[in-house]
TITOR-598549 format. One record per residue (C-alpha): chain; x, y, z. Coordinates in nm, 3 decimals. Each point is the difference from the previous one (the first is absolute). Layout:
! TITOR-598549
<A, <X, Y, Z>>
...
END
This chain:
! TITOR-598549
<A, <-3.430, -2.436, -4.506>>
<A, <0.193, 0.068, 0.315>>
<A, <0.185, 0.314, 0.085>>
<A, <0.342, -0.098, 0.122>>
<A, <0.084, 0.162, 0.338>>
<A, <0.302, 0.210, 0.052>>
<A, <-0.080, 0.143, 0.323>>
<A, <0.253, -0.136, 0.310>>
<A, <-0.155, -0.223, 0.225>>
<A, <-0.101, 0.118, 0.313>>
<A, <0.316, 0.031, 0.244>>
<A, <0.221, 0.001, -0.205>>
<A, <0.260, 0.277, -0.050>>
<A, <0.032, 0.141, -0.327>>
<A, <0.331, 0.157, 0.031>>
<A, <0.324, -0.017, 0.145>>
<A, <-0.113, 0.332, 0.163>>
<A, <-0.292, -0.142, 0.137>>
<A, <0.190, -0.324, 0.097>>
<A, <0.243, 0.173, 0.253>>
<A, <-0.197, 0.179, 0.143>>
<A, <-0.096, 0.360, -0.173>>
<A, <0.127, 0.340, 0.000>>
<A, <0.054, -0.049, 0.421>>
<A, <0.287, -0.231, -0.141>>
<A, <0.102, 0.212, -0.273>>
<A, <0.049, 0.278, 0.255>>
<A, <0.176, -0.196, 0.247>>
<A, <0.233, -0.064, -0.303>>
<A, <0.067, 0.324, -0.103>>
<A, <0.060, 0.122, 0.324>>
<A, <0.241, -0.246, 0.152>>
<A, <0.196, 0.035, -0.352>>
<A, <0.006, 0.376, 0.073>>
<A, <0.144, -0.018, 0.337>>
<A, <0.282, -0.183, -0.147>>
<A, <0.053, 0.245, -0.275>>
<A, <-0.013, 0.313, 0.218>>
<A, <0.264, -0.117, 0.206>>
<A, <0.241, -0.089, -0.310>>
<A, <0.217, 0.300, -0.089>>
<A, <0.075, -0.134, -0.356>>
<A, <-0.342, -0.051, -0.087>>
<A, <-0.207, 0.269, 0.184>>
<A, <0.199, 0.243, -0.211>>
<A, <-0.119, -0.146, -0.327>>
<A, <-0.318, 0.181, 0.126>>
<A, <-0.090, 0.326, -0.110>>
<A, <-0.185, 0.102, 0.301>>
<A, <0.195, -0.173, 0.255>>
<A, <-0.147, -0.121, 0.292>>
<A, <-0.335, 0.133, -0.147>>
<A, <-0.116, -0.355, -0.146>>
<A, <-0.369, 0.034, 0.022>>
<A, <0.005, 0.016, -0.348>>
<A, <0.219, -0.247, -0.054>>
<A, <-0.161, -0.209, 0.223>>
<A, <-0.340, 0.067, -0.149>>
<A, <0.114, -0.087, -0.398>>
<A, <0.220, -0.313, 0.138>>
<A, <-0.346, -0.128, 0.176>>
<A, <-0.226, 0.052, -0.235>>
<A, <0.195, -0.106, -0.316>>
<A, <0.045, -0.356, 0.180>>
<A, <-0.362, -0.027, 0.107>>
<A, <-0.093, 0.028, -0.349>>
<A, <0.292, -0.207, -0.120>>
<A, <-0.118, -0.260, 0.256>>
<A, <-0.344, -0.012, -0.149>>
<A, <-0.121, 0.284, 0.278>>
<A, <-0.194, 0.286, -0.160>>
<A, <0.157, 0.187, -0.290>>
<A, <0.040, 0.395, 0.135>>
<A, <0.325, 0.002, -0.060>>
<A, <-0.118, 0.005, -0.378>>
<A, <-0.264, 0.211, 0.043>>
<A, <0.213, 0.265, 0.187>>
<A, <0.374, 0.016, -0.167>>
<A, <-0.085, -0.233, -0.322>>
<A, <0.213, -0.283, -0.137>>
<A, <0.242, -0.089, 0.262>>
<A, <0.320, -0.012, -0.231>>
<A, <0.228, -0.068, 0.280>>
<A, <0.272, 0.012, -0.161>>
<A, <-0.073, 0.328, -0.194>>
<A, <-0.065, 0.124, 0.345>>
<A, <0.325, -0.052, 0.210>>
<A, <0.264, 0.099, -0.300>>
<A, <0.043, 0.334, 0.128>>
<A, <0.147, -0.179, 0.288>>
<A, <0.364, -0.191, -0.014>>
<A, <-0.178, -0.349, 0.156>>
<A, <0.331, -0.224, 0.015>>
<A, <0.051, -0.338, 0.062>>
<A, <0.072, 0.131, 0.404>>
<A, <-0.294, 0.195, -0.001>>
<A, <-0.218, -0.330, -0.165>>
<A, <0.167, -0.196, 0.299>>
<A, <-0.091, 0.240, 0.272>>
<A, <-0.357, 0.024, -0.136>>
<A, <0.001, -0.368, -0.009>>
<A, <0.088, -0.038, 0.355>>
<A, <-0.225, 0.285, 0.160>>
<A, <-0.283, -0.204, -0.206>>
<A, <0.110, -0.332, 0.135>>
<A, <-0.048, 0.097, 0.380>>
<A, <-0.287, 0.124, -0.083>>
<A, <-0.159, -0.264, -0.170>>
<A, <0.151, -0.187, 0.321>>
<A, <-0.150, 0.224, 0.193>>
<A, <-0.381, -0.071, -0.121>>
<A, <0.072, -0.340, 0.027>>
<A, <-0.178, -0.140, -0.336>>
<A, <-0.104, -0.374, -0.067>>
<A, <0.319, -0.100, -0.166>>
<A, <-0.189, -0.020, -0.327>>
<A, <-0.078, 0.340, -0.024>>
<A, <0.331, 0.104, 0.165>>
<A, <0.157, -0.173, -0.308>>
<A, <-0.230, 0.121, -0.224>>
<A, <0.093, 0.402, 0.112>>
<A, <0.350, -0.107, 0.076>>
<A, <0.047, -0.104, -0.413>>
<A, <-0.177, 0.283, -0.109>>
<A, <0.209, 0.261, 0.175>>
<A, <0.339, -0.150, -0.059>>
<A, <-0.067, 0.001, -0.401>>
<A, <-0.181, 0.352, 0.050>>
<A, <0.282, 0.133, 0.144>>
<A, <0.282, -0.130, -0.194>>
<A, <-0.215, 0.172, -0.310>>
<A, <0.035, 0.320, 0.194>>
<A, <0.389, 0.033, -0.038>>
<A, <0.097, 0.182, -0.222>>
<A, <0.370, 0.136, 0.138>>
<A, <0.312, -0.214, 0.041>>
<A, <0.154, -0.021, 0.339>>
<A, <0.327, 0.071, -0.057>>
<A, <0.222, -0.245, 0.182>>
<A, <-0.355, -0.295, -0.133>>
<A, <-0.039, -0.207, -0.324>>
<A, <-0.423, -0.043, -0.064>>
<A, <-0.040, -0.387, 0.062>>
<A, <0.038, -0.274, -0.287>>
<A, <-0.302, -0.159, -0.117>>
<A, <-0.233, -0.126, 0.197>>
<A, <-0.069, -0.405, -0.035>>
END
């Protein structure tokens, strides 16, 4: 009898992590989206330590490394990610969504992806963040159904 084989062949990537290019890219990421951030006034105040985002930084990174099939300390250091659990204690509006959205935008322009794995990220964060609001914008309705 034959043992199937379930190992990947040779040169292939096994991950979307491993397919753009690593933590390097991951970094790069993270970073450029952090430049944006600490130069938005509505959003930089969300943050409890202000302009102190090494943390931030550090959880942001390495919960998307694992998400992106990198390796799983994110787990192994702060548990289940529970993202949602996570930001209540923070009013994340519809505004704040958007100005995430567009901090991670240039910097997923920034890094300069294949446009498969831009589009790939790019889905991922928009429903991510739109699970994150959890405060009404005043003068906003939440959007109708998506089709």
């Amino acid at each position: 009898m034959t043992t199937p084989r379930t190992t990947i062949p040779v040169g292939r990537p096994s991950s979307v992590f491993e397919s753009v290019g690593g933590h390097e890219t991951f970094t790069a990421l993270v970073d450029a989206f952090y430049a944006g951030v600490a130069e938005d006034e509505q959003l930089i105040a969300m943050y409890p330590d202000g302009l102190e985002l090494d943390g931030a930084k550090w959880r942001l990174q390495a919960f998307l490394e694992q998400y992106f099939g990198g390796p799983t300390t994110y787990s192994e250091e702060r548990g289940h990610p529970r993202l949602r659990m996570r930001h209540m204690p923070f009013p994340v509006t519809f505004d704040a969504r958007d100005r995430w959205l567009h901090h991670m935008r240039g910097a997923l322009d920034a890094i300069a992806l294949p446009p498969l794995y831009d589009e790939l990220m790019w889905d991922y964060f928009q429903r991510a963040a739109t699970a994150m609001v959890n405060t009404g914008d005043a003068d906003r309705q939440p959007p109708g159904p998506l089709i």
